[in-house]
C-alpha positions in Angstrom: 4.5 -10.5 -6.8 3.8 -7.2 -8.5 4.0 -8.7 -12.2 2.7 -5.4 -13.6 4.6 -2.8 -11.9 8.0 -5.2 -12.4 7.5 -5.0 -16.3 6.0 -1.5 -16.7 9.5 -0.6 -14.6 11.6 -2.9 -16.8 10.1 -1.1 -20.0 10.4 2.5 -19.0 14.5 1.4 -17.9 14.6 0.8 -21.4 14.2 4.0 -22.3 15.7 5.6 -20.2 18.9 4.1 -20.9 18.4 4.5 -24.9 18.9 8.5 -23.8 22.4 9.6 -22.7 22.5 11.1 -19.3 25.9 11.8 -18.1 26.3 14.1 -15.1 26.0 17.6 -16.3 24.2 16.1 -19.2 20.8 14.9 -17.7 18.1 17.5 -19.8 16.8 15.3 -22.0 16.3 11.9 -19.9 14.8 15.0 -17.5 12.8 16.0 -20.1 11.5 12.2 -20.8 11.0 11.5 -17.6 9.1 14.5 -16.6 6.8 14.2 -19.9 6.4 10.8 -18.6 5.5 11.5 -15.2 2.9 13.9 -16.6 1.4 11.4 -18.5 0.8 9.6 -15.7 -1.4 12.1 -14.4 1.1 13.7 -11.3 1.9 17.3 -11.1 5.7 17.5 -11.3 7.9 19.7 -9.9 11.4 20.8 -11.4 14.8 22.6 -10.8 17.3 22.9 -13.5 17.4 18.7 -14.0 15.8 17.7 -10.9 12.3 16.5 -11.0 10.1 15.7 -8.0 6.5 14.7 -7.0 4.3 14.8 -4.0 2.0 12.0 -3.3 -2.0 13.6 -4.2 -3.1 14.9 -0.5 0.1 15.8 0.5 -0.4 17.0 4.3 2.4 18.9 6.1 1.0 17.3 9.3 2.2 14.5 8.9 5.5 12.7 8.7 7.2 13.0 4.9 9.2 10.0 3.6 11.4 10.6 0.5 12.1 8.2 -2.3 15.3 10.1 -4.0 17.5 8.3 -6.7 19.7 9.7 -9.8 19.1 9.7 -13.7 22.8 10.7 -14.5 25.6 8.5 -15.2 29.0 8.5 -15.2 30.7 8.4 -19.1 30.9 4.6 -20.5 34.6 3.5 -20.1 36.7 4.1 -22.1 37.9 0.3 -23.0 35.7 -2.9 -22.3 31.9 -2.8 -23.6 31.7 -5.3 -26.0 28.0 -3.3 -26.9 26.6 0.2 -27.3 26.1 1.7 -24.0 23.2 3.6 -24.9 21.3 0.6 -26.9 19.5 -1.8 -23.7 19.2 -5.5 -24.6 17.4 -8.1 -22.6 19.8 -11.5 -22.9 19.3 -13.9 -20.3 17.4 -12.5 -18.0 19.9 -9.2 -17.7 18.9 -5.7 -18.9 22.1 -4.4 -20.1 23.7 -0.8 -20.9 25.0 2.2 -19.3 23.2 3.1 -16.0 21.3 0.1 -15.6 22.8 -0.6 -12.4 23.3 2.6 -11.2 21.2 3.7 -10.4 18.0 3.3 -13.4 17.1 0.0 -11.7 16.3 2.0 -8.5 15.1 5.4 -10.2 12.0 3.0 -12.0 11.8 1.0 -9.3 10.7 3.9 -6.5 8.7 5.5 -9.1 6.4 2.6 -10.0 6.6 1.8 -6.0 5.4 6.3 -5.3 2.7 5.0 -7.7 1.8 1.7 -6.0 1.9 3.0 -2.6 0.2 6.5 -3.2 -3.2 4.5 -4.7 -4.4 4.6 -1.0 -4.3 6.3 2.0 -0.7 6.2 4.0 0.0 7.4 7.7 2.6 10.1 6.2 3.6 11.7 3.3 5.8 10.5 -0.2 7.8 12.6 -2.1 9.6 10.6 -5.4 12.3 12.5 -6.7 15.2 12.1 -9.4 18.2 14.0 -8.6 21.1 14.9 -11.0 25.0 15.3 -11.0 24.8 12.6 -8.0 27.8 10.8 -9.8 30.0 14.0 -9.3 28.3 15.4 -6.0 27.3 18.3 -8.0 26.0 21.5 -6.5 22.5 21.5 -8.8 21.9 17.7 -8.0 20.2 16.9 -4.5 21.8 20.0 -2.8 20.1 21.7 -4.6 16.5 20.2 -4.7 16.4 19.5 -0.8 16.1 23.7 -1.1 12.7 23.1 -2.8 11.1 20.2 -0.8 9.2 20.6 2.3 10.8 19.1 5.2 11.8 15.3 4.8 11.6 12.7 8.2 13.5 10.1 6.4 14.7 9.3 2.8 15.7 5.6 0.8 18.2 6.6 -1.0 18.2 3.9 -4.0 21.5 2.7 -4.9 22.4 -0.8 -6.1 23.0 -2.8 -2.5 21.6 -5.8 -3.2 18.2 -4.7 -1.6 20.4 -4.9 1.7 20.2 -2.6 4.1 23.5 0.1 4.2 22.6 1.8 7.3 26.2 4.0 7.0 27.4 5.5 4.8 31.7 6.9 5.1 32.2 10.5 3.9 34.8 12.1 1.8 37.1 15.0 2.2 39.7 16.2 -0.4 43.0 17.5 1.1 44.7 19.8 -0.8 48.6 20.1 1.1 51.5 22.2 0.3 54.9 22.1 1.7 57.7 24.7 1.2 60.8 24.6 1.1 63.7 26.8 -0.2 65.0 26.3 -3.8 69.5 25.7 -4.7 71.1 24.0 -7.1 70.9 20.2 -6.7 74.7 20.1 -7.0 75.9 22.2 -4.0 74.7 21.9 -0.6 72.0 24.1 -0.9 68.4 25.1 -0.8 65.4 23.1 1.8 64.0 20.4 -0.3 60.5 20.4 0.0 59.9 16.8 -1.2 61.9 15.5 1.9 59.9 17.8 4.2 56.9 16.8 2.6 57.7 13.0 3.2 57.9 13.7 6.3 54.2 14.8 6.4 53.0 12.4 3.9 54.9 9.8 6.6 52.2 10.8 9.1 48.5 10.8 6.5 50.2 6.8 5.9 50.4 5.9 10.0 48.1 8.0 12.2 45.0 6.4 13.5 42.2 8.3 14.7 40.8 7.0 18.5 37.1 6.3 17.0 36.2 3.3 15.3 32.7 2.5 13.8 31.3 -0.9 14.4 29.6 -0.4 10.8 31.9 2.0 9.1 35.7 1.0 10.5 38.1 3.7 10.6 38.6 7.3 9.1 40.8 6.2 6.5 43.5 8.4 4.5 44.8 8.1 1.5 48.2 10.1 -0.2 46.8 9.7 -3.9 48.7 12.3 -5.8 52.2 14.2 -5.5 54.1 17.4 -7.5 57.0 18.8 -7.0 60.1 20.3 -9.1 60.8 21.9 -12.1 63.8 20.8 -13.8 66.9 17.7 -12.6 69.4 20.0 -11.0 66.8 22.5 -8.8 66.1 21.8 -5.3 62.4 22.0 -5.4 61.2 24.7 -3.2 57.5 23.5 -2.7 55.8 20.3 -3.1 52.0 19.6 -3.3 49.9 16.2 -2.8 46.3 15.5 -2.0 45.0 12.6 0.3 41.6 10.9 0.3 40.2 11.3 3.6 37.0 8.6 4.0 35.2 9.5 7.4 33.1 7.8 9.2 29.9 8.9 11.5 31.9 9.4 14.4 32.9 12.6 13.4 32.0 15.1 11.1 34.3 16.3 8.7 35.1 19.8 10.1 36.4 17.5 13.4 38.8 15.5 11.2 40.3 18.5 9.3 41.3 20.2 12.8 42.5 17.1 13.8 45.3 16.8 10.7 46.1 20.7 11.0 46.9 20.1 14.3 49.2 17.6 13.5 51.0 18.5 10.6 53.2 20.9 9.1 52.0 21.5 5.7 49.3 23.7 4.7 46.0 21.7 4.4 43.4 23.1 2.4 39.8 20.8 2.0 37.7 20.9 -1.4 35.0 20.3 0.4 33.5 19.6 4.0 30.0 18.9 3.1 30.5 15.6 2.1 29.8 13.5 5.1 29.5 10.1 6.5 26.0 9.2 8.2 24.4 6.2 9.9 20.4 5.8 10.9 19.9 3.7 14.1 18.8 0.2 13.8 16.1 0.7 16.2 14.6 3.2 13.2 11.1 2.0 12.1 12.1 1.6 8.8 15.5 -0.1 9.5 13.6 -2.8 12.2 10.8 -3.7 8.9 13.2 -4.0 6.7 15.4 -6.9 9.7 12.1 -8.4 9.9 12.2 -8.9 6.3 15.5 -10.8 6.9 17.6 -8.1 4.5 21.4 -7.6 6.2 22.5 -4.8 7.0 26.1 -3.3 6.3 28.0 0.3 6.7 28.7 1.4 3.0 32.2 2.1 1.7 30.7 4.5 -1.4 29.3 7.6 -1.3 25.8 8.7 -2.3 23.7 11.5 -2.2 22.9 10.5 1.0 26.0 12.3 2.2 24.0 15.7 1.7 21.0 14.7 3.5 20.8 16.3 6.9 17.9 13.6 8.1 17.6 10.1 8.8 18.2 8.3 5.4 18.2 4.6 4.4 20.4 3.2 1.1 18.7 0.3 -0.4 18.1 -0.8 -4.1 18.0 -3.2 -6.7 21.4 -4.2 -8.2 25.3 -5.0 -6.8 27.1 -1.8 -6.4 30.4 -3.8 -8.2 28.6 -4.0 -11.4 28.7 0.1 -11.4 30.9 1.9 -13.5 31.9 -1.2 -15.5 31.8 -2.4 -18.6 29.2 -4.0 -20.0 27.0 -2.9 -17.4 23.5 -4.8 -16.4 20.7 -5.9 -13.7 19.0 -8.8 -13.4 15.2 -8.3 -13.8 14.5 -10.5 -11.1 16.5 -7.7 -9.3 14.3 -5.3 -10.1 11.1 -7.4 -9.0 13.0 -8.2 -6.0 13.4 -4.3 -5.7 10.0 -3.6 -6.2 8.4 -6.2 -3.5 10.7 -4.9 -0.9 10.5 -1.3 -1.1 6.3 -1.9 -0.6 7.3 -4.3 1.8 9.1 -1.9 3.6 6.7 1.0 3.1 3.3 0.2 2.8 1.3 0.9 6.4 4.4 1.5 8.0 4.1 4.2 10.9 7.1 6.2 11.8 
């Protein structure tokens, strides 16, 4: 429907994925991109590798809507592309290479969308932006550019869903756990070992079940993902450490769950990080209701995002399937990204909040 827009978006993917962005890594697409955007004509806006632009009449009156997706990538695997990662190639109606997927299809996409939509007058304000280090939940991606932009009503978050609708998203938490024991020779009688303690403990991350379930997002899952302990054959091990993978969802926040498990346990339980959490916009949302009408699905996701780190009502939705990411041989579709490209104006254009 928007033939122009679809293969103006197609060419500057292109590009984008001929420059290498890995997380940590993103100056130069930043640098492309913003030279690009300037081109364009739009004043843009920029914090270490985040870039960001305000529709022309911005008024702080109104509501503000932000488009947000993420130039970096994560590194090309190690085994598996039968191509160069870096080099795109248009076979078959798929645009392959690194970051095609995830998330370049969506980054374009909302950019030639801000452009489309901001060509006339809309009942609130857009804000495009491309974030950085989304692929490691960095503290200078989004974190850090939500510190620059005015205040945000609602976000689409563009990640490859299949232009579906993931209303929820499940959080992570990191548990770092230590048990101790006391240390003897592994011949006599002696000494506390610490790995059968900490089975124990690991024992109860494998069976407990928190009381709240989601409807969208299922239960707060745990995962025992890593284990140390010892130092030699014939020494009881006095300590043993392992970390568990703690996916939450919106029924509680993070800070809940950890008080939960120290509660419970008897190990020392030390989190990475708390800010990561799950998050879930009602279906009765303006946006959300459009975008039912439209006859899109909707879904809680299992992956994380930056919309973790987004303390407003937020919508994931974009152009691609979220099993193509971090794979080999990586593509989208181009019809994907004219699929993208319909909706998101679909969804947008006159809407009132």
């Amino acid at each position: 429907m928007y033939q122009e827009e679809t293969e103006d978006a197609i060419a500057l993917l292109q590009q984008l994925i001929a420059i290498s962005s890995i997380s940590k890594e993103e100056k130069d697409v930043a640098d492309f991109l913003e030279r690009f955007i300037e081109i364009k004509g739009y004043v843009v806006s920029r914090k270490e590798n985040n870039l960001w632009i305000l529709s022309p009449g911005f008024d702080s009156s109104r509501p503000t809507i932000l488009l947000n997706s993420h130039i970096d990538t994560v590194k090309p695997a190690a085994a598996g592309w039968s191509r160069n990662p870096l080099s795109p190639a248009i076979e078959s109606g798929k645009l392959y290479g690194l970051g095609s997927n995830d998330a370049g299809a969506s980054v374009v996409s909302l950019l030639y969308v801000f452009f489309h939509l901001t060509q006339k007058q809309q009942d609130y304000n857009l804000i495009f932006s491309a974030s950085s280090e989304e692929e490691i939940s960095g503290e200078n991606g989004i974190a850090l550019l939500l510190k620059e932009l005015p205040k945000i009503d609602f976000a689409i978050v563009g990640e490859p869903t299949g232009m579906n609708l993931a209303v929820a998203e499940k959080g992570l938490m990191v548990l770092d756990c230590t048990v101790y024991g006391k240390s003897g020779h592994a011949a006599r009688n002696e000494g506390d070992n610490a790995i059968y303690k900490a089975l124990q403990e690991i024992d109860w991350f494998r069976n407990y079940q928190f009381n709240k379930n989601s409807k969208l997002l299922g239960a707060v899952k745990m995962t025992v993902t890593q284990i140390n302990a010892g130092t030699q054959h014939n020494v009881v091990p006095d300590k043993c450490t392992f970390v568990v993978d703690v996916r939450s969802n919106e029924m509680y926040s993070n800070q809940e769950i950890l008080a939960e498990i120290r509660n419970a346990v008897n190990c020392e339980v030390q989190p990475r990080s708390t800010r990561l959490s799950s998050s879930a916009t009602p279906l009765e949302h303006s946006i959300v209701k459009r975008g039912l009408e439209l006859q899109r699905t909707f879904y809680g996701s299992p992956t994380l995002s930056d919309q973790a780190l987004m303390p407003f009502p937020s919508l994931k939705i974009g152009p691609g399937e979220s099993a193509r990411s971090h794979s080999a041989d990586e593509y989208v579709l181009l019809d994907e990204i004219a699929e993208g490209i319909t909706t998101y104006i679909q969804l947008l254009d006159g809407l009132e909040l």
